[in-house]
N, C-alpha and C positions, 0 to 999 in steps of 0.2 A: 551306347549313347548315355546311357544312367551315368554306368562308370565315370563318363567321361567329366559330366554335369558335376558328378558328387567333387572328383579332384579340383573342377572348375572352384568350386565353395568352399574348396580345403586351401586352393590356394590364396583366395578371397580375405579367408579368416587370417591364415597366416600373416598377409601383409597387414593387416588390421594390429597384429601385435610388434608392429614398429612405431605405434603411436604412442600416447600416456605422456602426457608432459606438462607441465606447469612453463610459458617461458612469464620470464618478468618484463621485457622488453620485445619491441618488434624484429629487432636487430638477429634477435634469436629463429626466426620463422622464417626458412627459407619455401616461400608460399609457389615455386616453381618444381619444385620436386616433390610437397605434401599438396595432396590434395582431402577435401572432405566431404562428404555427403550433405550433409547439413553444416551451416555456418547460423551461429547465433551472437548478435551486437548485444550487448548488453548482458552483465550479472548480475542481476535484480533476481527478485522473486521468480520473477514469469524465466526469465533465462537459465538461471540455475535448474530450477523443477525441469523444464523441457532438456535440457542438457543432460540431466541425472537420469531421466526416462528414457530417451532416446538413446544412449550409452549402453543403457542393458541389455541391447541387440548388440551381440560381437561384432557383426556384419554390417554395424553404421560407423562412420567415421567422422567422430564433430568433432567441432572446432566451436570455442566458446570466447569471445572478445570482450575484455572489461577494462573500460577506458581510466579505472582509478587501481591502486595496487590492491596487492593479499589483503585478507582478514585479520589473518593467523599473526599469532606473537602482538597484538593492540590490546594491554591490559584496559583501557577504558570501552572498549567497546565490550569483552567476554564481560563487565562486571554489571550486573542489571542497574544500580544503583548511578553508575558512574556517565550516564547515556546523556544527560545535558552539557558533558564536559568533553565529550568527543573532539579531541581537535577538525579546526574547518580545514585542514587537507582533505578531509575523507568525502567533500562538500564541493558539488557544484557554484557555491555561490552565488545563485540567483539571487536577483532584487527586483522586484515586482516593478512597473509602470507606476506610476502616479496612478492613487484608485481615487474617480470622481468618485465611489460613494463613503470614501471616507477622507472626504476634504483634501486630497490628490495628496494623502499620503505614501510612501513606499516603505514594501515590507520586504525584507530576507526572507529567503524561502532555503532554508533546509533542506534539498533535497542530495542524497548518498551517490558518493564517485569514488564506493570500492567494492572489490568482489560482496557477493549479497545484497548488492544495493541497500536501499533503507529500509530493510531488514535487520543491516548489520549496525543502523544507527538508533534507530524510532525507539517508541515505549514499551514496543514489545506486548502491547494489548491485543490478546486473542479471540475477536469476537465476530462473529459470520454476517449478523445482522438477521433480517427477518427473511420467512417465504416468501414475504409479497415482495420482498428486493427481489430474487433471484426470481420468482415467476415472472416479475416484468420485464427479465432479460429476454426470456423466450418471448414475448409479447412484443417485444422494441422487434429484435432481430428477427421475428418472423417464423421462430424455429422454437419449436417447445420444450425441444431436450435440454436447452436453458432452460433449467426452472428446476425448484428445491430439491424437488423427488430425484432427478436427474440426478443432478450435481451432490446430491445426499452423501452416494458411497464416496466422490472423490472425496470429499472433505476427511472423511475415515480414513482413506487411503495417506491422504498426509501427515496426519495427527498420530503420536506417542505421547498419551496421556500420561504423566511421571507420575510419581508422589509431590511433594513440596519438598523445598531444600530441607534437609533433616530430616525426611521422614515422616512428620506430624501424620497425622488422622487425620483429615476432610471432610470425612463423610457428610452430608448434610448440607454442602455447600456445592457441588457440584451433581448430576446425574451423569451416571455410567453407560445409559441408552445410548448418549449422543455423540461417543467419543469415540475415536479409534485408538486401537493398545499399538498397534505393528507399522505404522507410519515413520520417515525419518525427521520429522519437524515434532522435537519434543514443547509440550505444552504441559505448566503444573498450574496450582494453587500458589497464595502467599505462602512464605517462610512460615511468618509469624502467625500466633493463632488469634481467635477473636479479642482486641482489644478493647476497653471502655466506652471508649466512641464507637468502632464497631458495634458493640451490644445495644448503644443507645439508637443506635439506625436500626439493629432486628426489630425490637421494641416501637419506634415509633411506626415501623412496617405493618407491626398487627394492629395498629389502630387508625393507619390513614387509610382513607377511601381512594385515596389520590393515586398512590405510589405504593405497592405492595411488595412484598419479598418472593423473589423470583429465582427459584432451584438454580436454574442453570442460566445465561443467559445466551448459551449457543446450540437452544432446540428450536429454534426459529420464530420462536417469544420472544426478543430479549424484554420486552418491557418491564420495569420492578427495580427494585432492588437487587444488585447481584454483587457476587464476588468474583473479584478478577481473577481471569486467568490468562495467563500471559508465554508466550515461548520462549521461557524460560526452563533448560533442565540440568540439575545436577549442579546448580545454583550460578550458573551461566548462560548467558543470551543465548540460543540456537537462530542462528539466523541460518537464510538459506544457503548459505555457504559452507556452514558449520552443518546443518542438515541435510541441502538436497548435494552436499557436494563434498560432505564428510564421511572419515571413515574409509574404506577402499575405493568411495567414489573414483576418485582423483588419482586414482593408480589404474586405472582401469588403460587398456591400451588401447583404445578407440575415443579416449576422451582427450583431446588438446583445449588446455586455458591459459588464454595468450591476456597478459594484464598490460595497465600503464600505456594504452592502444584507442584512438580513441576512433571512433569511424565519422566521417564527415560528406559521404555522398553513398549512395546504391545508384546503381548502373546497369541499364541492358546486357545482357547478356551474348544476346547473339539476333541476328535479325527476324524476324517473325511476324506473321500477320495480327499475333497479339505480342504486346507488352511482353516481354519475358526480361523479371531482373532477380536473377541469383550472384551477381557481384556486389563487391561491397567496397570501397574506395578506404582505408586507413590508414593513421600516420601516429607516429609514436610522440607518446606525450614528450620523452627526456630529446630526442635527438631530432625529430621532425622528419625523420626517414617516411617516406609515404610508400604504398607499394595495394596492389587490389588482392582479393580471392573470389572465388567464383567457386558456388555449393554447387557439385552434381544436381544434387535434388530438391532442394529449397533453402532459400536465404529467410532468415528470421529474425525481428526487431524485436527487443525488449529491449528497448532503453529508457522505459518511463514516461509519465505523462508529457513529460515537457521535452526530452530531450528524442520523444518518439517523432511527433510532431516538425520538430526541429530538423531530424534526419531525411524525413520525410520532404517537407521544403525547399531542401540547400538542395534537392536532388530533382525538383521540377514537378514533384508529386503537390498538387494544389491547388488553390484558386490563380487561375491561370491568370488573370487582370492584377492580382496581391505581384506573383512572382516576378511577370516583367515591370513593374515599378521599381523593383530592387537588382533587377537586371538578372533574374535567374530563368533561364531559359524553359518552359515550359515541359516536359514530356508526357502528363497526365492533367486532364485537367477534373479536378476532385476539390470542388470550394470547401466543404466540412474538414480537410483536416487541420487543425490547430484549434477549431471551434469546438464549443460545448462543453467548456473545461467546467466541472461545479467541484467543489470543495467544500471542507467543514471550517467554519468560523466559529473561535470561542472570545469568549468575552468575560474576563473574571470580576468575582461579587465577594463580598468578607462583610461577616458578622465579630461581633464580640463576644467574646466566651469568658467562664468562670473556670479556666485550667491556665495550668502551669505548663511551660514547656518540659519535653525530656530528653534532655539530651543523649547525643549517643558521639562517644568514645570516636571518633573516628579513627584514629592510630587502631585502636583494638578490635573495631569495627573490621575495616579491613586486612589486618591478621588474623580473624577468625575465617573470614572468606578463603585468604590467600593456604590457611591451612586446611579448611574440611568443605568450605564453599557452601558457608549456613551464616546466619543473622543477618543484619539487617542489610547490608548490601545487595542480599542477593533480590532485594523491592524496589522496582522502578516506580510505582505510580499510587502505591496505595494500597487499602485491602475490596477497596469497595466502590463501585457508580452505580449509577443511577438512570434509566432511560424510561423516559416517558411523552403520552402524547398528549396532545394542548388538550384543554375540554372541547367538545365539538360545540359548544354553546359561545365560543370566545369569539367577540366584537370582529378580529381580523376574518372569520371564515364568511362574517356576510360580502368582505370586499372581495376577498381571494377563494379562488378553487383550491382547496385541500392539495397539495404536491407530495403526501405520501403516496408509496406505492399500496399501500392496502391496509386493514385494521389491524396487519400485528407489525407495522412498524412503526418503531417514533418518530416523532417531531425534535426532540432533544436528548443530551446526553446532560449531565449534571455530577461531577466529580465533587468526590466529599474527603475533607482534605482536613485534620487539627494543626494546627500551630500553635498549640497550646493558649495564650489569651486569645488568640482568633481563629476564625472557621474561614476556609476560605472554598470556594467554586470556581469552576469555571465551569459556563452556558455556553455548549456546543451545539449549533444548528446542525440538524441532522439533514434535514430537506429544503434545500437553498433551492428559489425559484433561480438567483441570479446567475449567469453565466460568465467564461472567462475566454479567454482567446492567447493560443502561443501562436506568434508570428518571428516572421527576420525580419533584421534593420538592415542586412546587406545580401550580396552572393559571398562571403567570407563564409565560410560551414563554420569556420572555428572562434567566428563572434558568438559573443549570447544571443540565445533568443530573447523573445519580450512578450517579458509573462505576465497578463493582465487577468488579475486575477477577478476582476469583475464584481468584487464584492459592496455585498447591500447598492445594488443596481438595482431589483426590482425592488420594490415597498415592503413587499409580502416578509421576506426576511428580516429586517426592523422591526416588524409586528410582532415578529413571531421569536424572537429574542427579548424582547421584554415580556412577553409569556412565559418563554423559561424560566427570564428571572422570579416571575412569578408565583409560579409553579416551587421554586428553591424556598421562597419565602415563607410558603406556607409552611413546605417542608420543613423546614428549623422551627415553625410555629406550635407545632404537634406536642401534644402535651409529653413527650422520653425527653423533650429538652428544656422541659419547665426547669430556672434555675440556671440552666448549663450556658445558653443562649442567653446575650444581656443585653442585646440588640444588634440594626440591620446597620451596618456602617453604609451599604450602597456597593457603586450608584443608583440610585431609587428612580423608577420613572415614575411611580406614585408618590413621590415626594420633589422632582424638582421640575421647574416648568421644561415643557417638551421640547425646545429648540436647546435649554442648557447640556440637557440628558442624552438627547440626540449628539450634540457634539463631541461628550463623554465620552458617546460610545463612539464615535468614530474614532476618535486619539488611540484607544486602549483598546480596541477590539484585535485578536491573533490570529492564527491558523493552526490547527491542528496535522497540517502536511499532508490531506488524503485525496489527492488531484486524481482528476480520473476525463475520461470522457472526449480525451483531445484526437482519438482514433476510432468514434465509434461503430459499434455493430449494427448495420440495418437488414433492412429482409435482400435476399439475394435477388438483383436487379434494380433495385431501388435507387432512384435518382441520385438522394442523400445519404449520407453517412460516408463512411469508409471504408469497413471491412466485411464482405459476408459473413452468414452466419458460422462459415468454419475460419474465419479469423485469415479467409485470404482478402488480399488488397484488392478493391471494386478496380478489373480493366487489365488486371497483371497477372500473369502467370510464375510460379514460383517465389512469391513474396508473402510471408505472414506478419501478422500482427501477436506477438501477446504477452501483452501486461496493461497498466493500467490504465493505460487509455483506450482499450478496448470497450469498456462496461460504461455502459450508455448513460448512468445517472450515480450520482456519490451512496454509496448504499448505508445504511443506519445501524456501522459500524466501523470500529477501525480497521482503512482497508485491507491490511496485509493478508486477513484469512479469504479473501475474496481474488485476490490476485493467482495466490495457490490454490484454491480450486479451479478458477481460469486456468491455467498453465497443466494441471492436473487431464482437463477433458482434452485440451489442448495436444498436448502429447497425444492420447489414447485418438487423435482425428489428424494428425500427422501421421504415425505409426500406421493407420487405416490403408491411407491415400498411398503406402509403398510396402 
């Protein structure tokens, strides 16, 4: 019998090594003769990590679905620098709902339709946020192993600390404690080393009460002053395509990534006294060919905040009164999913300065990249921000309950930025009371959803963004920029009447892209939310959740390192369950 078992496993593996493919079309997947173990929708963060994890068992057989093309060979996207200029192919094209709270304007939403997801587009800012983010994970969902201590090693596990492009010295600017060396998501330092303005931020850091200089900002302080660090390595974006899914990932023969595919319904499986859906309904983007698969062992969503929600809906999974208004047949009824979307809003402020610009070469600029992959291309966003929390003394906290999750996270983020005669910021809300909602306008799967991003809906957020800008103001006030600083250009809410200032800010107020919360985690049985605390669908068998719509509240950072920790424990409670 042993014998028999072992050949059974010999022969198991063997067929395993008919797999390994990249197709770039659907047309290539003949889905009646290949079958998989796990099927994953979505190459995003959460998808690629669970795919990369999942693959290093020879004896699984995924299949990974990414409804936009390859990475590989997009000089704009490997060059850090060049990430504003992405072409919108690689872009869903969302456009926001008319927002009542900013005079029913609409905004573009940025969100990534290629392998990596917006990983492979974003800023590339590397930062975890605080303990009391992740302890309220365990807190929401009910399950404590959400929570820093927990989640601590995955973050290790993902991260390969580099040097800086070039090599420079660091020291000083990050801590070695908090980082992992052996991870495939490399993360470095800036290029360049401490500039003028830079030195003028250490400096004013030893003399504010306010804002201090802060080692590292990913040991679960960020608050202070910090230096970016971004995933960035070898003076190229690593995104998780180039990391969880670079290298011999992708040669692996248990690993199938089917691109240009986009999935538009999940589907029962087979009949049962519970839910069971391990199929997945897809049609190819070029030719429209539609065709289903069905995971042996579980079907898994990473398609993103918005586009998770979405999948979820066109498929019956929802508030069951939303669906049949638009004619989509009910089969779960789950009110929360598409609700509870919160995000980061920024809102940009400029001062006048006593500097020159400096310019940089661009032709030489990126011939030095394209030759050794050093200077200044290799910097998307800066050398340096800023995160801090309101005073606890400040006017809004008599109206509003505090929405941090605990004393070591902020309230705001505050980017420090020269343009030579001007300084400019952007005041990013860290902890938005206000909420957002992705819904359908049809039963089409392959309409847009409608993303309503909810913003400055509740009060508490207005408040709390002219605090920021507050808070910035002094900052520039601090005796390192006596001289340098020649005043506050705006816009002022201390300087213009409140109804002008208010409207200011709703014209020019942005997004910083960090949508989360449209799938989330509640304790297991719990009337609300959507996913138990192991990230399966409340009422379904065989169906997971994970990526950004999992995590219950926008955490006070940019989300990317939070997605890959998600997707990290994520793995290790799939891999569990078989």
């Amino acid at each position: 019998m042993g014998k028999l078992i072992t050949l059974v496993g010999f022969i198991a593996f063997v067929a395993s090594l008919s797999y390994g493919k990249v197709y770039t079309d659907l047309e290539q997947l003949d889905s009646s003769k290949e079958s998989y173990d796990f099927v994953i929708v979505g190459g995003g963060i959460g998808g690629s990590t669970v795919a990369s994890r999942l693959s290093e068992n020879p004896r699984f057989n995924v299949l990974l679905i990414e409804a936009g093309p390859n990475n590989e060979g997009i000089t704009d996207m490997a060059v850090p620098a060049f990430f504003l200029r992405i072409n919108s192919t690689y872009s869903w094209g969302h456009v926001s709902t008319p927002q009542i709270g900013l005079n029913n304007r609409t905004l573009s939403y940025n969100q990534a339709r290629v392998l990596g997801g917006s990983s492979s587009h974003n800023g590339m800012v590397y930062t975890r946020g605080s303990t009391d983010d992740f302890d309220l994970w365990g807190k929401v969902s009910g399950d404590r192993s959400w929570s820093w201590k927990t989640l601590f090693p995955y973050f290790l596990r993902s991260e390969k600390l580099v040097p800086p492009p070039g090599g420079r010295n660091a020291s000083g600017q990050y801590d070695p404690r908090f980082h992992g060396r052996r991870g495939p998501t490399s993360v470095s330092l800036p290029w360049g080393g401490p500039t003028d303005f830079d030195l003028l931020a250490m400096k004013n850091a030893e003399q504010s009460k306010e804002i201090r200089f802060n080692l590292d900002v990913n040991s679960g302080k960020p608050s202070g002053l910090i230096w970016v660090q971004a995933t960035i390595g070898n003076g190229e974006r690593c995104s998780a395509a180039v990391g969880m899914l670079g290298g011999k990932v992708r040669e692996r023969p248990n690993l199938t990534i089917l691109l240009n595919t986009q999935a538009t319904r999940v589907l029962p499986s087979k009949e049962s006294l519970q839910l069971d859906i391990r199929t997945v309904e897809i049609v190819s983007v070029a030719s429209d060919k539609k065709t289903t698969v069905t995971a042996k062992k579980e079907l898994i969503i990473s398609a993103g905040a918005f586009e998770t929600p979405h999948l979820l809906l066109n498929s019956g999974i929802g508030n069951k009164k939303e669906l049949e208004e638009v004619n989509v047949k009910p089969n779960l009824h789950l009110p929360d999913v598409g609700k509870g979307l919160s995000d980061h809003l920024a809102f940009p402020i400029n001062w006048s300065a006593n500097d020159v610009v400096q310019p940089v070469d661009s032709e030489a600029a990126f011939e030095e990249w394209q030759t050794n992959r050093t200077g200044p291309l290799t910097e998307a966003v800066g050398h340096q921000l800023m995160f801090a929390r309101i005073p606890p003394d400040a006017p809004l906290f008599k109206e509003h309950r505090d929405p941090a999750a605990g004393p070591n996270s902020p309230h705001v983020e505050i980017t420090l930025l020269s343009l030579g005669p001007r300084v400019a910021a952007y005041i990013s809300l860290l902890t938005p009371k206000s909420r957002g909602t992705i819904k359908i306008a049809s039963n089409n799967p392959l309409d847009m959803p409608l993303v309503d991003l909810g913003y400055l809906t509740h009060p508490f957020d207005l408040l709390a963004v002219k605090e920021g800008i507050r808070m910035a103001k002094r900052w520039y006030e601090g005796p390192a920029y006596e001289g340098y600083i020649t005043g506050f250009l705006g816009p002022d809410p201390d300087a213009l009447p409140e109804e002008e200032f208010n409207n200011q800010l709703k014209e020019i107020i942005q997004t910083f892209w960090h949508p989360v919360g449209t799938a989330s985690m509640s304790p297991r049985g719990a009337k609300y939310g959507v996913l138990d605390p192991d990230l399966k669908v409340k009422g379904v068998k065989g169906l997971r959740v994970v990526d950004a719509s999992a995590i219950p509240y926008v955490p006070t950072a940019h989300t990317q390192a939070s997605v890959y920790v998600l997707a990290e424990r994520a793995s290790d409670l799939i891999k569990d369950s078989w």
